[in-house]
RONUVO-595001 format. One record per residue: residue number from 1; residue in one letter; x, y, z of N, C-alpha, C in turn; chain. Coordinates in steps of 0.001 Angstrom, whole numbers. Each point is the difference from the previous one (the first is absolute). Example, Ala and Ser with C-alpha at 12.3 -4.5 7.8 and 13.67 -1.06 7.14 Angstrom:
BEGIN
REC   n res  n_east n_north    n_up ca_east ca_north   ca_up  c_east c_north    c_up chain
REC   1   A   13190   -5690    7800    -890     1190       0     900    1200       0     A
REC   2   S    -350    1050    -720     820     1190      60    -770    1090     730     A
// end
This chain:
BEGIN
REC   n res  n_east n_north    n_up ca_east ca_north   ca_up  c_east c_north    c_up chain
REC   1   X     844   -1195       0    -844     1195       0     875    1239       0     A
REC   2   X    -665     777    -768    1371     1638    -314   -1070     773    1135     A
REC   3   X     944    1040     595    -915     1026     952     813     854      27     A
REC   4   X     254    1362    -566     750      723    -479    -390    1262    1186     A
REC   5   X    1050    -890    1459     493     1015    1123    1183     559    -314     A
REC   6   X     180    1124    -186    1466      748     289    1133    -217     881     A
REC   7   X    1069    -593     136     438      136    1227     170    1521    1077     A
REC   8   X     258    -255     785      60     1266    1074    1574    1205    -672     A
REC   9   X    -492     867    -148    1348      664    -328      -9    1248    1046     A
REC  10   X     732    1262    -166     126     1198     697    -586     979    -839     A
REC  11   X    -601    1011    1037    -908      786    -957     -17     482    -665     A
REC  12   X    1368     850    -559     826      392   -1147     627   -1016   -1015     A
REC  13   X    -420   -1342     235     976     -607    -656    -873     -58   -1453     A
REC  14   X     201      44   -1012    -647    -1005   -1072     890   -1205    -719     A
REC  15   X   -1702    -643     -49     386    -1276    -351    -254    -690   -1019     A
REC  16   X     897    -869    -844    -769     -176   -1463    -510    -493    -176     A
REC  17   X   -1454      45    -562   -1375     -727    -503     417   -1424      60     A
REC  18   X     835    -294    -959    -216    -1589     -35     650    -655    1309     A
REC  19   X    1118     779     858     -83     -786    1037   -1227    -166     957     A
REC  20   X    -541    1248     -97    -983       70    1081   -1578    -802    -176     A
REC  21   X     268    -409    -813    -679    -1142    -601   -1374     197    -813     A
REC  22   X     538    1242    -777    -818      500   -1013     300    -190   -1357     A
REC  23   X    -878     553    -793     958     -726   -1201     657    1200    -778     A
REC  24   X    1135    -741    -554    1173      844    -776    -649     790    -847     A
REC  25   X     480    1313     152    -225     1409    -789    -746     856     509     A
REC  26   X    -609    -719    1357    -955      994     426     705     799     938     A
REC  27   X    -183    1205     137     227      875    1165     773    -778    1114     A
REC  28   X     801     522     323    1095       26    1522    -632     505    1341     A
REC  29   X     -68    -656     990   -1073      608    1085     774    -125    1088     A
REC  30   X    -144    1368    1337     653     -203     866   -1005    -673     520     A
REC  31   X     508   -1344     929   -1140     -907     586     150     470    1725     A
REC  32   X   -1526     342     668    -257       27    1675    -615   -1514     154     A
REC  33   X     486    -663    1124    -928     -756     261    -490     -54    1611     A
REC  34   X   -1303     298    -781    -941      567    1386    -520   -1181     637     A
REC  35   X    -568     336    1111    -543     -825    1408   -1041    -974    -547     A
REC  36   X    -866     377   -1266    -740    -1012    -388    -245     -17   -1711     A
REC  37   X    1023      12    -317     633     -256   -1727    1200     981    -387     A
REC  38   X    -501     405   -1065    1755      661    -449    -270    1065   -1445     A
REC  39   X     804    1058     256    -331     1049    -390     886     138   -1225     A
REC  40   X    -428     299   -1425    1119      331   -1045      67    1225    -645     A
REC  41   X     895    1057     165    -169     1252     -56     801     558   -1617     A
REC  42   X    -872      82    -486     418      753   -1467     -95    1481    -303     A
REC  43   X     498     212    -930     105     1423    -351   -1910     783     -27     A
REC  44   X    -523    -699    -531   -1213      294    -454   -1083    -129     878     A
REC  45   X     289   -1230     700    -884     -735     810     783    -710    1147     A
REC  46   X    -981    -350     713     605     -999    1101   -1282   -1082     387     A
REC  47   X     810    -902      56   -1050    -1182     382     435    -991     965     A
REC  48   X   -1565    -267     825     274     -753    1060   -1163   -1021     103     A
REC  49   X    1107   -1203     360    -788    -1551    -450    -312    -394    1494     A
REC  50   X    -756    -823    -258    -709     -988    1308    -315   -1026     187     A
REC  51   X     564   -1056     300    -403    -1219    -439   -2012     110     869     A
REC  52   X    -748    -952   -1425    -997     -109     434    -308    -871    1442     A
REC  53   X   -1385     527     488    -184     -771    1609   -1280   -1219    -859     A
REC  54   X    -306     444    -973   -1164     -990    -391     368   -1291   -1175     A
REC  55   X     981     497    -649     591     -910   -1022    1397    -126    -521     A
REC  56   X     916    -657    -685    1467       85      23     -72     765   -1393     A
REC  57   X     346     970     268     593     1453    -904     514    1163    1215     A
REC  58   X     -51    1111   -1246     137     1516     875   -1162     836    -598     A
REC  59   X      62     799    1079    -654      797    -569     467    1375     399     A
REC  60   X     -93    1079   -1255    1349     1108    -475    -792    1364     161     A
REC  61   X     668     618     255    -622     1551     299     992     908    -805     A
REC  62   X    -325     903    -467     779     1119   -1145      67    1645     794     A
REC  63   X    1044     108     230    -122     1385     471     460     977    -949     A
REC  64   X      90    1477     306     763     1150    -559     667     274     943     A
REC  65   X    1485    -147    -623     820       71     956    -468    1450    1065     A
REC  66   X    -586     939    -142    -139     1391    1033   -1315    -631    1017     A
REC  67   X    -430   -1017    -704   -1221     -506    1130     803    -365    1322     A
REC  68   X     848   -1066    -297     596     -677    1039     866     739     734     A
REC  69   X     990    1093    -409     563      687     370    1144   -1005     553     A
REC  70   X     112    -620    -565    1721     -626     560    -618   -1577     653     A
REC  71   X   -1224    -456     221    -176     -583    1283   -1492    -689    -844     A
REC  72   X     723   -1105   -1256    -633     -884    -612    -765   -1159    1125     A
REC  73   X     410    -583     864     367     -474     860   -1487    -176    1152     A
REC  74   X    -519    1634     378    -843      543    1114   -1118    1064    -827     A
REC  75   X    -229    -161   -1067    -977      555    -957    -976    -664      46     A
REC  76   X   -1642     625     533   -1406     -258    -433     257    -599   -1402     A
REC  77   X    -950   -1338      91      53     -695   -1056    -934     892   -1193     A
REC  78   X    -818     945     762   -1289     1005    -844     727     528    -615     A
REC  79   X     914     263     163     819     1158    -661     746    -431   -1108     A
REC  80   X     -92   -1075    -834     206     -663    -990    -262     292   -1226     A
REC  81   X     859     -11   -1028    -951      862   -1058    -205   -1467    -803     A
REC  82   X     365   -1379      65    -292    -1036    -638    -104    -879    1165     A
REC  83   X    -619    -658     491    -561    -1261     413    -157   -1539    -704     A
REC  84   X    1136    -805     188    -337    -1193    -859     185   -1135     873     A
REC  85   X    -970    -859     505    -573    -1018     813     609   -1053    -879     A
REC  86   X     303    -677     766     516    -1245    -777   -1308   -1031     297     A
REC  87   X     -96    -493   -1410    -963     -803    -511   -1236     619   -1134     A
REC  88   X     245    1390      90    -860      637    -485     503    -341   -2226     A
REC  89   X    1002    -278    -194    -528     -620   -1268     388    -795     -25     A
REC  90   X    -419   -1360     903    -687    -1759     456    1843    -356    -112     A
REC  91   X     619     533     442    1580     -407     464     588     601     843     A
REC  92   X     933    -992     845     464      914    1114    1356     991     259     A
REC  93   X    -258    1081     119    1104     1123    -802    1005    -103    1178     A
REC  94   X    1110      24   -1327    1260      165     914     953    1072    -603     A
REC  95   X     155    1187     657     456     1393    -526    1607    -587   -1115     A
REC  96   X     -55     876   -1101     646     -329    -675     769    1120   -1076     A
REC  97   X     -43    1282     587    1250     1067    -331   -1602    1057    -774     A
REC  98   X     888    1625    -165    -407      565    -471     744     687    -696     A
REC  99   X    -430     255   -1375     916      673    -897   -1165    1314    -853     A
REC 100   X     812    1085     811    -957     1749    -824   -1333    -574     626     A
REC 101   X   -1139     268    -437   -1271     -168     200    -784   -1205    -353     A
REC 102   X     844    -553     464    -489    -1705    -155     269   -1196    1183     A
REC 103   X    -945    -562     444     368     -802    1263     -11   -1517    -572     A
REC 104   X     556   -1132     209     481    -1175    -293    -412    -583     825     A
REC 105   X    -877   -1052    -226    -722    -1181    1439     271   -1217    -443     A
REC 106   X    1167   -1278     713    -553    -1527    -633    -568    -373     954     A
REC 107   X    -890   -1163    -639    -810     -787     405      72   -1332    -176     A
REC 108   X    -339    -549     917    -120    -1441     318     375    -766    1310     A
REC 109   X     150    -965      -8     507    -1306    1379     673    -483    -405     A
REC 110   X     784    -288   -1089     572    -1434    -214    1407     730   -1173     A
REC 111   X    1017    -819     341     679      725   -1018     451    -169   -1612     A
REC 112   X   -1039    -451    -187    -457       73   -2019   -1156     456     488     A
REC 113   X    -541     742   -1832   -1006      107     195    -519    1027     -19     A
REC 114   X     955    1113     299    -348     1854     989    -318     239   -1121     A
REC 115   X   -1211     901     710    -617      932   -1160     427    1967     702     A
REC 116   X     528     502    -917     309     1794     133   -1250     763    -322     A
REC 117   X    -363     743    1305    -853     1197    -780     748    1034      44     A
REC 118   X     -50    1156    -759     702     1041    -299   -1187    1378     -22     A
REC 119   X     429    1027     853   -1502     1306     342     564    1028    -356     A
REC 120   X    -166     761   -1084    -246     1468     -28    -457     577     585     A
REC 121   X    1185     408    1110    -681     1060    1260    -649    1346    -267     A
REC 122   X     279     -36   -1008     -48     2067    -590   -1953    -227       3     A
REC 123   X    -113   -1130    -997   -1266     -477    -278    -616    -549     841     A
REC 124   X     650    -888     509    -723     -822    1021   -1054   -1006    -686     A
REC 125   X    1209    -369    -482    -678    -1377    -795     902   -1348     -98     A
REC 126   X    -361   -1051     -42     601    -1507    -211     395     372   -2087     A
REC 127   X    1010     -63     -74     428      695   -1469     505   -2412    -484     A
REC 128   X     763    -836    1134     440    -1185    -762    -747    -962    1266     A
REC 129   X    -290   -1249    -343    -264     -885     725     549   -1471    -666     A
REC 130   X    1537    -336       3     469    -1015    -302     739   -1343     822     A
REC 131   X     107   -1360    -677     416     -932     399    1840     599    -295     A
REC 132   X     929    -356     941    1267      243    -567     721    -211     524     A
REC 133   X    1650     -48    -150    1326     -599     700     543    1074    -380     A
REC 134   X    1662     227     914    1248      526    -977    -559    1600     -59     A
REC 135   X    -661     737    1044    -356      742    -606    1301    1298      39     A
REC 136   X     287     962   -1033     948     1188     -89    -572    1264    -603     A
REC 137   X     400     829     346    -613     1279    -483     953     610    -216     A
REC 138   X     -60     962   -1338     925     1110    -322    -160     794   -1292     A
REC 139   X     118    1071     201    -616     1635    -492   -1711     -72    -571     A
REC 140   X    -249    -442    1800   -2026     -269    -163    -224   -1173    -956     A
REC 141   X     563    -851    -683    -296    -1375    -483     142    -927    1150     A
REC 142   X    -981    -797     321     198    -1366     738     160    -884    -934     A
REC 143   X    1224   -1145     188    -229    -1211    -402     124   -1170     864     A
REC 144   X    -769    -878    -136    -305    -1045     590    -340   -1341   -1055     A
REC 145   X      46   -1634     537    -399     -696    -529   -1558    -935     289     A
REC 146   X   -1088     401    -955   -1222     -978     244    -320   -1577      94     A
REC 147   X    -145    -386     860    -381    -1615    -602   -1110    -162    -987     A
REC 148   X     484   -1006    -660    -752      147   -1220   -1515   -1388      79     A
REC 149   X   -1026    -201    -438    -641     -842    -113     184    -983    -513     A
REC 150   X     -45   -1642     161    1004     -692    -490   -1263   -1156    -804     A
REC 151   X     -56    1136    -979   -1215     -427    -994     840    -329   -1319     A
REC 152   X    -809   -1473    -841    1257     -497   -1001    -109    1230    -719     A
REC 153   X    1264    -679    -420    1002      940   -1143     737    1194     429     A
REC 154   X    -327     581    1315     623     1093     876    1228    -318     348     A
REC 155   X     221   -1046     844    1565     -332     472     715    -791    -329     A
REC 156   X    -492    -774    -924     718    -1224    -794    1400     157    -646     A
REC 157   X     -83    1408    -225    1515      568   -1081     818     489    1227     A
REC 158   X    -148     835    1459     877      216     900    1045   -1072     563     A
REC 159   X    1167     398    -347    1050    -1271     572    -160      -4    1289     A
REC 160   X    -280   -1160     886     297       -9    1368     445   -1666     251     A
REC 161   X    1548      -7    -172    1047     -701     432    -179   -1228    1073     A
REC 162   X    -419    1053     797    -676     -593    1487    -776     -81     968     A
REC 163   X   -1574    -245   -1265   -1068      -92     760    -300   -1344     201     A
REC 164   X     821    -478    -489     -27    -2163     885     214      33    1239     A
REC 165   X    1498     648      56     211     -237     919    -308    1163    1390     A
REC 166   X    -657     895     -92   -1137      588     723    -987    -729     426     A
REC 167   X    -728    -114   -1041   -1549    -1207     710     372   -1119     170     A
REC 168   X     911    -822    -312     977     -816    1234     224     274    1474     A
REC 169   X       4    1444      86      99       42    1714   -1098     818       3     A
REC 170   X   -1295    -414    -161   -1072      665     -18    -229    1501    -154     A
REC 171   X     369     735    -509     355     1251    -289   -1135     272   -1330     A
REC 172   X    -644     952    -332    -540      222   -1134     788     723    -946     A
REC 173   X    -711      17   -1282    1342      323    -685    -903    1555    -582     A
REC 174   X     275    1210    -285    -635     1393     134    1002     615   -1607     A
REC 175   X   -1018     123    -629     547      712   -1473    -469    1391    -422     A
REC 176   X    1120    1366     234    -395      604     243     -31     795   -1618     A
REC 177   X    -468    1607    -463     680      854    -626     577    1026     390     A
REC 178   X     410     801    -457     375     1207     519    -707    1122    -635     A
REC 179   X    -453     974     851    -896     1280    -549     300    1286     916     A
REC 180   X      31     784    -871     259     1427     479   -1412     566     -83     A
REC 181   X     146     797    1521   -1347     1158     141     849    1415     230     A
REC 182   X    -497     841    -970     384     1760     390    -888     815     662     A
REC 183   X      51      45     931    -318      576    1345   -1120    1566    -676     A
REC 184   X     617     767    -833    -567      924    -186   -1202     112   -1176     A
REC 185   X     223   -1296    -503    -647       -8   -1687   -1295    -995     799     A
REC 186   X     218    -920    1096    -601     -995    -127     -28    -898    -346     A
REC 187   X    1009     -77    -808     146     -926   -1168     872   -1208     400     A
REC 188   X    -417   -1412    -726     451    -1318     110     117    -659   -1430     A
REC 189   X    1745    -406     352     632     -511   -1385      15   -1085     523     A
REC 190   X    -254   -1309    -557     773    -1606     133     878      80    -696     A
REC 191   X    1239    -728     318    1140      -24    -635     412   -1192    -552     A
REC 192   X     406    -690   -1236     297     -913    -763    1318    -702     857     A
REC 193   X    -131     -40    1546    1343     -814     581   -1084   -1052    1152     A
REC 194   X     510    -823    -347    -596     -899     927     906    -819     948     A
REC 195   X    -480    -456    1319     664     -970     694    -367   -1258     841     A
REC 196   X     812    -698     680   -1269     -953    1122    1355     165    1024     A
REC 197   X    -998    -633    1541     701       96     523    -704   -1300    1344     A
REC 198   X     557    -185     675    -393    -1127    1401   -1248    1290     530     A
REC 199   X    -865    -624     833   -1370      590    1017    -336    -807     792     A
REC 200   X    -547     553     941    -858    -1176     810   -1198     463     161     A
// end
């Protein structure tokens, strides 16, 4: 299971996205971790997670940074300018970086499988709702890889070497593509590269 806690750093420190267990390209965050979750403080915004009391996710609160005034941490949850409950689109969110006006949520329990939603904060709208791995971002393009449906004639041509010996040790065998989404257009390319890889 992925659960994308920050480790504890110093309050000046920043720390880089992908260590902090966000995904690569997104924003650098100095991380607080408060008395009952943990605070990630960006240029734009600041956000503070919670693990849920009713179900296994978080659930994320969006500040302006002048709301909080330094003190992500001890901020009225009212005072939120985004509210996102985990479970509220039927997966359980686990904070996952912010880059400019866009917040990053994966989802799921299990580790195949995750599905990314992606929110236009400006809008305040769900802009991607995908299955995906591998995910990277850079100059507002995400790329990531989809699993693909393993309907004939779809995966028959992908080389995979060693999917014997995968479902040999009970392992499923997961054939993905690769597709780019641009953050600002909306827009979603599939890309002519394919792969497989071990899952459970």
């Amino acid at each position: 299971m992925m659960i994308f806690i920050g480790c504890h750093s110093g309050n000046d420190e920043v720390t880089n996205a992908e260590k902090a267990g966000l995904i690569s390209g997104t924003e650098n965050p100095k991380i607080k971790k408060c008395q009952n979750g943990t605070a990630y403080i960006f240029k734009e915004y600041e956000v503070k997670v919670e693990l849920s009391p009713e179900r296994q996710g978080m659930n994320i609160f969006l500040y302006a940074p002048e709301t909080s005034d330094g003190n992500p941490c001890d901020i009225d949850k009212k005072k939120a300018s985004h509210i996102i409950g985990t479970g509220e689109t039927e997966g359980n969110n686990f904070f996952a970086g912010v880059y400019k006006s866009y917040l990053f949520i994966d989802q799921g329990t299990g580790p195949d499988h995750r599905t990314l939603s992606v929110y236009d904060l400006t809008q305040k709208k769900l802009i991607l709702l995908t299955g995906y791995s591998d995910p990277k971002l850079q100059d507002g393009v995400l790329t990531y890889y989809k699993t693909l449906v393993p309907d004939p004639g779809v995966i028959e041509n992908i080389p995979c070497p060693d999917a014997e010996k995968w479902r040999e040790q009970a392992h499923i065998v997961l054939y993905e593509q690769k597709e780019n989404f641009t953050l600002n257009t909306e827009r979603r390319l599939p890309m002519r590269e394919y792969r497989c890889r071990s899952g459970q």
